[in-house]
C-alpha atoms as one frame of an Amber mdcrd trajectory, in Angstrom:
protein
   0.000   0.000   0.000   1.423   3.516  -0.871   3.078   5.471   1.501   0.891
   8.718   2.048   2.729  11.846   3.977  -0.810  14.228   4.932   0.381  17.868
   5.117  -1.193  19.468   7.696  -1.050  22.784   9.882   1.027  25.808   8.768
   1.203  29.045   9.402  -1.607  30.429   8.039  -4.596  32.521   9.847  -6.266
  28.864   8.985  -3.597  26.796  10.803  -6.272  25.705  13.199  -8.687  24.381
  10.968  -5.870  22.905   8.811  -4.937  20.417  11.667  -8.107  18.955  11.863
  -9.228  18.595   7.814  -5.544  16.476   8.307  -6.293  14.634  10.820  -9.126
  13.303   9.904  -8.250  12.707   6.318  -4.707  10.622   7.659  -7.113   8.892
   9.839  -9.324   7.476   7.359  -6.059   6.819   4.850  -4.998   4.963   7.756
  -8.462   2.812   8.210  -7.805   1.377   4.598  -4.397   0.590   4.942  -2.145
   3.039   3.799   0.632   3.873   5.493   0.352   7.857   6.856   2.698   9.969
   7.863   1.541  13.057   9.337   3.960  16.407   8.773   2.763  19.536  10.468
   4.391  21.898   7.940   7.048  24.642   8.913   9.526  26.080   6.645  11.678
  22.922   7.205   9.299  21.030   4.554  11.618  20.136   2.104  13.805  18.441
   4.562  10.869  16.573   6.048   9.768  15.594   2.499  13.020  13.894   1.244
  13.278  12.166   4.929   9.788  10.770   4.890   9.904   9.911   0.997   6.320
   9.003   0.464   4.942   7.899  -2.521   2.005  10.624  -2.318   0.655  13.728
  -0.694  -2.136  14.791   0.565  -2.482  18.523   0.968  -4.662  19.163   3.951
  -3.161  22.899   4.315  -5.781  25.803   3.861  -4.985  29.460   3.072  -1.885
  30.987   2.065   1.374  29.065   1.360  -0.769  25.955   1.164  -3.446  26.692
  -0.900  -2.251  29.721  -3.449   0.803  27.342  -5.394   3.450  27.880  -3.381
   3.554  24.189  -1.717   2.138  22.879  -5.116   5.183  24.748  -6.913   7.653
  22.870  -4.217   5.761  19.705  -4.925   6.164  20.080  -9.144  10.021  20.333
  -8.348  10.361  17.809  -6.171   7.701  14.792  -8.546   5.532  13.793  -5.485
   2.375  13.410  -6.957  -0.384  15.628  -4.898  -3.877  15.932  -3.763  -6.270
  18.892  -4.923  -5.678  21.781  -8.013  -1.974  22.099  -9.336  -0.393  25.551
  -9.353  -1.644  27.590 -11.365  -5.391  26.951 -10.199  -4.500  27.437  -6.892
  -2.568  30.728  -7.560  -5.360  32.226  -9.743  -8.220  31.110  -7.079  -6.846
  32.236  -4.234  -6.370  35.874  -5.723  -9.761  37.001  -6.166  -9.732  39.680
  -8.313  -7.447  37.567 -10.878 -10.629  34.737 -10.163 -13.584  37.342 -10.712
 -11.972  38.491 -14.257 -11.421  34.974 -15.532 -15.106  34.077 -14.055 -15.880
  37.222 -15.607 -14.558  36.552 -19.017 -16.178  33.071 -18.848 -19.824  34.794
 -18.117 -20.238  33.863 -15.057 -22.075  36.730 -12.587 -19.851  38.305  -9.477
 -20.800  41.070  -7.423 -19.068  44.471  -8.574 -15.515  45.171  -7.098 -12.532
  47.096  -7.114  -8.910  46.154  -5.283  -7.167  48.820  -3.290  -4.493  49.131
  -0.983  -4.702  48.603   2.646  -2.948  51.940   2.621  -5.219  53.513   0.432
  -8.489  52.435   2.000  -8.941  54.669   4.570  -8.837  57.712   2.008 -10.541
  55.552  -0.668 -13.869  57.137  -2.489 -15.729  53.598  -1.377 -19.489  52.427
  -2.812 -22.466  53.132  -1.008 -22.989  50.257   2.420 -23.652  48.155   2.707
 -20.580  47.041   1.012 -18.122  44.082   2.228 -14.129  44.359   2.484 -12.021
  41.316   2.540  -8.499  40.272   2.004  -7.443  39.844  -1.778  -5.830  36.389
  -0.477  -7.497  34.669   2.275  -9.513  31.914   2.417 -12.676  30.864   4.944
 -14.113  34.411   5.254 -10.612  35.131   7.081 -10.908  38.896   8.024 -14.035
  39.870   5.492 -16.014  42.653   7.010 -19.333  43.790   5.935 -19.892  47.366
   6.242 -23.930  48.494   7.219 -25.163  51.677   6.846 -24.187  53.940   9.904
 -20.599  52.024  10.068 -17.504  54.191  10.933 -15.025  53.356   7.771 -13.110
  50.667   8.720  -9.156  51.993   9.267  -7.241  48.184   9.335  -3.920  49.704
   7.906  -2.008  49.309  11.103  -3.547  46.098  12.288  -4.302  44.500   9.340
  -2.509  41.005   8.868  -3.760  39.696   5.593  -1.291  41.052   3.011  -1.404
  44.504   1.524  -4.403  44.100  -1.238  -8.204  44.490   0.093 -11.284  43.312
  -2.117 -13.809  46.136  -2.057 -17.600  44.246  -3.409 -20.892  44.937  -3.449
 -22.912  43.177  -0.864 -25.694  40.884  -2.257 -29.022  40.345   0.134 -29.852
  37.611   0.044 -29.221  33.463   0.716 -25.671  31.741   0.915 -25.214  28.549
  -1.553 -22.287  26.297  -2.254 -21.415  23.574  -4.377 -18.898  20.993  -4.468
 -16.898  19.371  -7.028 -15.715  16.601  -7.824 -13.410  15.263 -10.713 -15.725
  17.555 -13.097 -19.260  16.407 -11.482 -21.361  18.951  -8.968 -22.403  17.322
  -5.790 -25.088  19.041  -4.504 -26.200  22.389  -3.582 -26.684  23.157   0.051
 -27.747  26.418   1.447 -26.029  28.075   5.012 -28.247  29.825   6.739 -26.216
  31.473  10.129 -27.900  31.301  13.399 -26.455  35.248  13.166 -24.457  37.512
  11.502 -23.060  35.828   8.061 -20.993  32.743   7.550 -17.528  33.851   8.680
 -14.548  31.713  10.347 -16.487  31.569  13.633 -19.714  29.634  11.913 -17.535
  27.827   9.415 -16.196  26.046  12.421 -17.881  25.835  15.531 -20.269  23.639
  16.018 -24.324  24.657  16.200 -22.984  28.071  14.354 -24.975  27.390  10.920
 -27.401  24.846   9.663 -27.034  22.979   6.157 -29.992  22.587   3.974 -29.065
  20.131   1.864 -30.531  20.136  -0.472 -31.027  23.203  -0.222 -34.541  23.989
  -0.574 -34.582  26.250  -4.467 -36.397  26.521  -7.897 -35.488  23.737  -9.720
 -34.285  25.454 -12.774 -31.722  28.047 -10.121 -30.397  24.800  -8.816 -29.235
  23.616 -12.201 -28.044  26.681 -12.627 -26.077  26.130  -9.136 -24.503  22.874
 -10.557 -23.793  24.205 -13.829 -21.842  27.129 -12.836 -19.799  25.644 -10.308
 -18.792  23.259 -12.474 -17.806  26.294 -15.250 -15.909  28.063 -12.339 -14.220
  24.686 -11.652 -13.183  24.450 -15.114 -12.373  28.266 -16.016  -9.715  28.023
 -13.343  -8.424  24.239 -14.402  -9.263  22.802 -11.010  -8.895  18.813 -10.636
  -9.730  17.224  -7.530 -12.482  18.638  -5.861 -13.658  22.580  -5.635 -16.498
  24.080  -3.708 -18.044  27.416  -5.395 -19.958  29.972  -3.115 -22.524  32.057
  -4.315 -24.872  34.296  -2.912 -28.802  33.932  -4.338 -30.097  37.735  -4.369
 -33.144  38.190  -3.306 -35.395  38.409  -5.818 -34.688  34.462  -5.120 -33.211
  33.731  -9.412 -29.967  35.890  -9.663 -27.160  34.006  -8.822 -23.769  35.712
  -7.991 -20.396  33.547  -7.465 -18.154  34.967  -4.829 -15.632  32.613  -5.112
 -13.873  28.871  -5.367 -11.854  26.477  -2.833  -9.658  24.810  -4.529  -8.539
  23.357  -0.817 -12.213  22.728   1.177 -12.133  22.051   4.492 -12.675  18.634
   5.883 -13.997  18.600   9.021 -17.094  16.554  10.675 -18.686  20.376   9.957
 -17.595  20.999   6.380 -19.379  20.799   3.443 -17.858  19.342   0.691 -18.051
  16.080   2.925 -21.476  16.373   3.427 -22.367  16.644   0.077 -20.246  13.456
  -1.221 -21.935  11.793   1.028 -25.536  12.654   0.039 -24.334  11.358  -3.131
 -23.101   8.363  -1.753 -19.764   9.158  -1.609 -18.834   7.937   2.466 -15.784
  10.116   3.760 -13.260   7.836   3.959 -14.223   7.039   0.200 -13.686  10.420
  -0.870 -10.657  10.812   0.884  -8.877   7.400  -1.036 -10.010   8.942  -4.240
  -8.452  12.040  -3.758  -5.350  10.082  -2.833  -5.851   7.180  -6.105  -5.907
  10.335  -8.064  -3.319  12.932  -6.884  -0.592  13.798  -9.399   1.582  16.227
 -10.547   0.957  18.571 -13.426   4.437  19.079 -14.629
């Protein structure tokens, strides 16, 4: 049976999160047989890698280092075939203006948005709230802010730890959809609904914070929609592996806006990509061989 190292950890604002999407995908490699070993990842990685020589990894990281190309670039060079999007998908998703133009240029709907930086923010002529600000690389609704009417400005320049780029959008009213996929298929579409505020870090990962509807309860025709563009999104960015799309559903209950795509979803008992394999009949420990069978490099 191969010999799987699980990267796991980091340093990234989603370090926390990180460790547990690894350990629970190195125990279920584990439960089938394989052997795992585990390497929370510091800038010693390269070391670690040639010392453990596995046969495969699985990249459990999430947010930056992990999840934009940089540990896919270090994988290319060193031939260990990989879990999840190669390099260039990862780069291009995880900056989101570069994503919105190419979704953009492939006709797919995003709310209206300009990047500016942090420097500049506090002086900048912003849009009418409510309006949301969010780091230009981040991942899990890391330091997003939405901005009501009545709001002082925000003024993050000196505290603000998410790079130097800010993602000014419109905010969309309105319901919170997602859709995974998988080796160019949609899963599902399930719908977040908040017990308050919107879906940031805190309700991504504490438990009782949010409540699934999955399926989610829509139109039949805007749920085919869902699926479809997801999958274009998927594509449009060359993602292979799985992705999950977020989109917000405006109001009026048929206008569908994509806000972004994970090319590195979480895998914890409260993520979502999980869920929805498994609606599909796709158990966890399934999905998490498959990702393994298939992992390669793209070089």
């Amino acid at each position: 049976m191969s010999h799987v190292a699980v990267l796991l950890g980091g340093w990234s604002a989603e370090r926390e999160v990180s460790l547990v999407s690894g350990q629970a995908a190195a125990e279920a490699l584990a439960r089938h047989g394989y052997r795992v070993t585990p390497i929370d990842v510091d800038r010693a990685l390269p070391e670690r890698l040639r010392e453990a020589r596995p046969d495969v990894v699985y990249n459990a990281l999430h947010g930056r280092y992990g999840e934009d190309g940089t540990v896919q670039g270090l994988l290319e060079i060193m031939g260990i075939p990989y879990t999840h999007s190669g390099v260039l998908a990862s780069a291009l998703a995880m900056d989101k203006a570069m994503a919105k133009r190419l979704f953009e240029s492939a006709g797919l709907r995003c709310p209206e948005g300009r990047v500016l930086s942090i420097g500049d923010l506090d002086d900048a002529d912003l849009p009418p709230p409510p309006y949301v600000i969010k780091p230009n690389r981040e991942g899990s609704s890391v330091g997003v802010t939405i901005v009501q009417s009545g709001d002082d400005r925000p003024r993050e320049r000196n505290s603000w730890p998410y790079g130097t780029e800010v993602l000014v959008e419109r905010y969309i009213a309105g319901r919170e959809l997602t859709v995974g996929v998988l080796d160019d298929r949609p899963l599902e579409v399930t719908e977040i609904r908040p017990r308050q505020g919107f879906y940031d870090y805190y309700a991504k990962y504490t438990e009782a914070q949010a409540v699934h509807l999955l399926p989610a309860p829509l139109d039949p025709e805007v749920r085919e929609q869902a699926l479809e563009e997801a999958l274009r999104a998927h594509r449009a960015l060359g993602c292979r592996g799985v992705s999950r799309a977020d989109f917000r559903l405006a109001d009026d209950d048929r206008t569908l806006y994509l806000l972004e795509v994970n090319t590195q979803p979480g895998m914890t008992p409260l993520s979502l990509v999980p869920e929805q394999a498994a609606h599909v009949g796709l158990a966890f420990d399934d999905l998490v061989v498959h990702l393994v069978e298939q992992a390669r490099c793209d070089g």
